[in-house]
LOLO-697768 format. One record per atom (N, C-alpha, C): atom name; residue number from 1; x negated, y, z. Coordinates in Angstrom, 1 decimal. Example, Ala and Ser with C-alpha at 12.3 -4.5 7.8 and 13.67 -1.06 7.14 Angstrom:
<batis>
atome|num|u|v|w
N|1|-13.2|-5.7|7.8
CA|1|-12.3|-4.5|7.8
C|1|-13.2|-3.3|7.8
N|2|-12.8|-2.2|7.1
CA|2|-13.7|-1.1|7.1
C|2|-12.9|0.0|7.9
</batis>
This chain:
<batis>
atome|num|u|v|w
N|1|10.2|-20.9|18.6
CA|1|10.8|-20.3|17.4
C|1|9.8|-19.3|16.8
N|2|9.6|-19.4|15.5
CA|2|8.4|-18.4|14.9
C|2|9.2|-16.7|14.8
N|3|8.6|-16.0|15.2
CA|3|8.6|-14.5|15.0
C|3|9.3|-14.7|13.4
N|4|10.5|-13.7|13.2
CA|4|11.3|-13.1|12.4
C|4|10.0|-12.2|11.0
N|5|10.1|-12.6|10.0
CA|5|9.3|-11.7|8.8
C|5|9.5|-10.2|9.1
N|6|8.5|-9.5|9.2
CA|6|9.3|-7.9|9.2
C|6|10.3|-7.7|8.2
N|7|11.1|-6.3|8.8
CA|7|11.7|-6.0|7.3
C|7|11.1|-5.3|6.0
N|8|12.3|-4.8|5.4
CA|8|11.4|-3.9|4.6
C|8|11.3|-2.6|5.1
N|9|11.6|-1.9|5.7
CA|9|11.4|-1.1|6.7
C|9|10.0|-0.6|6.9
N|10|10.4|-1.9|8.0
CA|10|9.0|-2.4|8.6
C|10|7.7|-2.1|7.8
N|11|7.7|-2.9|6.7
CA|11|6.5|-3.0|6.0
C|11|6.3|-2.0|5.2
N|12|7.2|-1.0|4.9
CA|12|7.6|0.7|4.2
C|12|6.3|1.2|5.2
N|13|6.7|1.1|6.3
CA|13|5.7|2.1|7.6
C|13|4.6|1.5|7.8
N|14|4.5|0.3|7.2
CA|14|2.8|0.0|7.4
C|14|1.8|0.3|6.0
N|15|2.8|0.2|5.2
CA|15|2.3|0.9|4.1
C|15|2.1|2.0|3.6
N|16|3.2|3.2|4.5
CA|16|2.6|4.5|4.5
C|16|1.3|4.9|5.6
N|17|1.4|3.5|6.6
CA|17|0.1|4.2|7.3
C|17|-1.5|3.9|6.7
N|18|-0.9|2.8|6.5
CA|18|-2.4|2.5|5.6
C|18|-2.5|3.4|3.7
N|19|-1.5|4.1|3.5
CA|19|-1.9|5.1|2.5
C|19|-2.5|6.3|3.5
N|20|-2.0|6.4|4.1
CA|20|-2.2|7.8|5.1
C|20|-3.8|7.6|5.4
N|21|-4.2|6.5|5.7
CA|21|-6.1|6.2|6.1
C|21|-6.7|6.4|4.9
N|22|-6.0|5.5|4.0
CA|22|-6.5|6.0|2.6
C|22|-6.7|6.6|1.9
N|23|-6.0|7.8|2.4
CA|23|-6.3|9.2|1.7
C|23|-7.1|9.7|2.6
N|24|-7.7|9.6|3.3
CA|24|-8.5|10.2|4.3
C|24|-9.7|9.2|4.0
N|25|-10.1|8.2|3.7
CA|25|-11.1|7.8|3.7
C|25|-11.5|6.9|4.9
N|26|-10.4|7.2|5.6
CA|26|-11.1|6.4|6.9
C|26|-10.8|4.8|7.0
N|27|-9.5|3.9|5.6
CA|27|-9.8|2.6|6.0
C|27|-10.8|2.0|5.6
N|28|-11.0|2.3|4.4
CA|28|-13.0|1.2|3.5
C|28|-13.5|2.6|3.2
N|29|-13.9|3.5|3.6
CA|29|-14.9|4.7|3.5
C|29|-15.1|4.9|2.0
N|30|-13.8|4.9|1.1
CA|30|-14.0|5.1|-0.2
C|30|-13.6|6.9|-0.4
N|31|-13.6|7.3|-0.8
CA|31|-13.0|8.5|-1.8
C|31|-11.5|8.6|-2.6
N|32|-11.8|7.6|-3.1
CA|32|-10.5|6.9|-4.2
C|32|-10.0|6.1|-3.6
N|33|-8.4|5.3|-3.7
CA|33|-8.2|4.0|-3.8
C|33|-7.2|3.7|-4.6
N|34|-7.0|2.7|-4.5
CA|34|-6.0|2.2|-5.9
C|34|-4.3|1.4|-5.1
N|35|-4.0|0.8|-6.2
CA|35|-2.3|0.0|-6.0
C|35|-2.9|-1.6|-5.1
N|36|-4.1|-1.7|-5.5
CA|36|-4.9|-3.3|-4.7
C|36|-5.0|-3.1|-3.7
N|37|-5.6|-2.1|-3.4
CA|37|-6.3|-1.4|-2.3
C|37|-5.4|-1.3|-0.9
N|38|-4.4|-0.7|-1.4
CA|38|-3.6|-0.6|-0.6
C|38|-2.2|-1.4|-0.3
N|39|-2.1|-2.2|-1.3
CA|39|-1.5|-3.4|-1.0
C|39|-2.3|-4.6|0.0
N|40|-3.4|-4.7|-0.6
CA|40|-4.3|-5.5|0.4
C|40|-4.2|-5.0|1.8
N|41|-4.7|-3.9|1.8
CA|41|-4.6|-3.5|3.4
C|41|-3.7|-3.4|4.3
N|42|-2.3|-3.0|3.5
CA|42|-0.9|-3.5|4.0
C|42|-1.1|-4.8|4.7
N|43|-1.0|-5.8|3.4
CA|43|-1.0|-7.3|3.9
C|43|-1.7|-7.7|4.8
N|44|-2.9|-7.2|5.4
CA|44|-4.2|-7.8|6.4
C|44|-3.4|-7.0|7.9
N|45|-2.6|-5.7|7.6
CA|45|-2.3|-5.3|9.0
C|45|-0.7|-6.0|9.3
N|46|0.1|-6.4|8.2
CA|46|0.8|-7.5|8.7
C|46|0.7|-8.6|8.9
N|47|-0.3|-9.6|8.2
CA|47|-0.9|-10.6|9.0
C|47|-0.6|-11.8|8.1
N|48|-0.1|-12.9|8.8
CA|48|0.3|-14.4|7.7
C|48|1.5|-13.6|7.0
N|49|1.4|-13.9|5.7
CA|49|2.6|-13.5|4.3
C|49|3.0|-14.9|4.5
N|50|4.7|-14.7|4.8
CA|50|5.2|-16.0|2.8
C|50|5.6|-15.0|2.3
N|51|6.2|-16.2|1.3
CA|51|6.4|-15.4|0.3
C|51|7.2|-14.4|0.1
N|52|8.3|-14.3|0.7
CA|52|9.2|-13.2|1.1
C|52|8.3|-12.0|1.5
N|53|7.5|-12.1|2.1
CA|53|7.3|-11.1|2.8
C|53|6.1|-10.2|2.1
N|54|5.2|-11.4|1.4
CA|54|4.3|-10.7|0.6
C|54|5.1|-10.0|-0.9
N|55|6.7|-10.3|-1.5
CA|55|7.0|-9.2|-1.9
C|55|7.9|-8.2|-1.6
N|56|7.8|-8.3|-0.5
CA|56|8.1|-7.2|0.6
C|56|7.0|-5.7|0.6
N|57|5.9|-6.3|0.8
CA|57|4.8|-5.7|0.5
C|57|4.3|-5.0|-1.0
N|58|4.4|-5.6|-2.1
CA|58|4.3|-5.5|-3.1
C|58|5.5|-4.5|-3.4
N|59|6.9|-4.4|-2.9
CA|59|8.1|-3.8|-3.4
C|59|8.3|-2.2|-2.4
N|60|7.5|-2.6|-1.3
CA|60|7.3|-1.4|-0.8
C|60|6.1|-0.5|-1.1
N|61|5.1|-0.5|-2.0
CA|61|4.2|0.0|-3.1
C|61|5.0|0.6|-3.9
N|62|5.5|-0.3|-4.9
CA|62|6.5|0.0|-6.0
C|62|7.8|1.4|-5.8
N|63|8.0|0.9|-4.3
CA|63|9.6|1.7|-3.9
C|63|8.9|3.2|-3.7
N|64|7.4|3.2|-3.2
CA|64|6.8|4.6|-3.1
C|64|6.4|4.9|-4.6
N|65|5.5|4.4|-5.4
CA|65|5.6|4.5|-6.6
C|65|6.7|5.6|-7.5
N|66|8.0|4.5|-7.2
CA|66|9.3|5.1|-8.0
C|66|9.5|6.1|-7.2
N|67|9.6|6.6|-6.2
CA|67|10.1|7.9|-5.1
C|67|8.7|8.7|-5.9
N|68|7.7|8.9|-6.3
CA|68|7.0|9.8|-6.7
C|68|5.9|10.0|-5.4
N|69|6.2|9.3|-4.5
CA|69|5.2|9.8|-3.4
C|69|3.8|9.3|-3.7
N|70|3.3|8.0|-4.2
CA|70|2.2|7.7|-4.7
C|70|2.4|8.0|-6.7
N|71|1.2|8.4|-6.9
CA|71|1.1|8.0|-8.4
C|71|-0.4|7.8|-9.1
N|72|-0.3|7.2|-10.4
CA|72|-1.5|6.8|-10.7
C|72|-2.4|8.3|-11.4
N|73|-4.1|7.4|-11.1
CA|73|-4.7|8.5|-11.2
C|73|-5.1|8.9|-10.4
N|74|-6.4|9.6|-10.3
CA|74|-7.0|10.1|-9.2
C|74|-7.1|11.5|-9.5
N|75|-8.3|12.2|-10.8
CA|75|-8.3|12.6|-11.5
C|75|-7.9|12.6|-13.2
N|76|-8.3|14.1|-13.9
CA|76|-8.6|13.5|-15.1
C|76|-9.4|12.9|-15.7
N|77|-10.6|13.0|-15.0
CA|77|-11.3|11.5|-15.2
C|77|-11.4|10.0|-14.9
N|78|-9.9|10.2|-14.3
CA|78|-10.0|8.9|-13.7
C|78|-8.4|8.8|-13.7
N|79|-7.6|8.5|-15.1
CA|79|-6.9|8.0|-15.0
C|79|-5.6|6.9|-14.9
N|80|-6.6|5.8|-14.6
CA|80|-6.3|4.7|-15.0
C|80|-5.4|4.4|-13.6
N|81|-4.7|3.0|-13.7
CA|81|-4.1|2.5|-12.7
C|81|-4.8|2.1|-11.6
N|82|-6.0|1.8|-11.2
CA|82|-6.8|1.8|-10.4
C|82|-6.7|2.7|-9.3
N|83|-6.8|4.0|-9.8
CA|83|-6.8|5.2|-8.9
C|83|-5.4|5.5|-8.6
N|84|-4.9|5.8|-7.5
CA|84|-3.8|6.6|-7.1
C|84|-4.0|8.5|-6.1
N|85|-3.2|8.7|-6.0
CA|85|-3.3|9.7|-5.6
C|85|-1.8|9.9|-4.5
N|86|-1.9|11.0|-3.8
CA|86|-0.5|10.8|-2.8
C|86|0.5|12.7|-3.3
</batis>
């Protein structure tokens, strides 16, 4: 029988940990990162997506987004949707 999709939960806590590297610099040795960025990285540390689960991933972005914990922007020079901040 194949392993159960995470929840959303689940995928909430992989997504705050990979914002948490992110803001540190230590997942891609960037400075900045953006809403791809860390969606992508999500997705690679939970592994095969369907499709349930890859908007799982996408909705737990969003659900941080709406809570105010991530927002766009990095600076005032930089504030497009690209950049986020925590």
């Amino acid at each position: 029988m194949a392993a159960s999709p995470p929840t959303h939960d689940q995928v909430r806590q992989v997504m705050l940990a990979v914002i948490k590297s992110l803001s540190r610099g230590s997942f891609g040795g960037t400075e900045g990162f953006g809403r791809n960025t860390a969606i992508d990285g999500a997705a690679r540390q939970i592994g095969a997506l369907d499709a349930r689960t890859s908007r799982r991933v996408m909705d737990a972005w969003d659900d941080l987004y709406r809570a105010g914990i991530v927002g766009t922007g990095m600076d005032l020079a930089n504030l497009g949707g690209q950049w986020v901040h925590v």
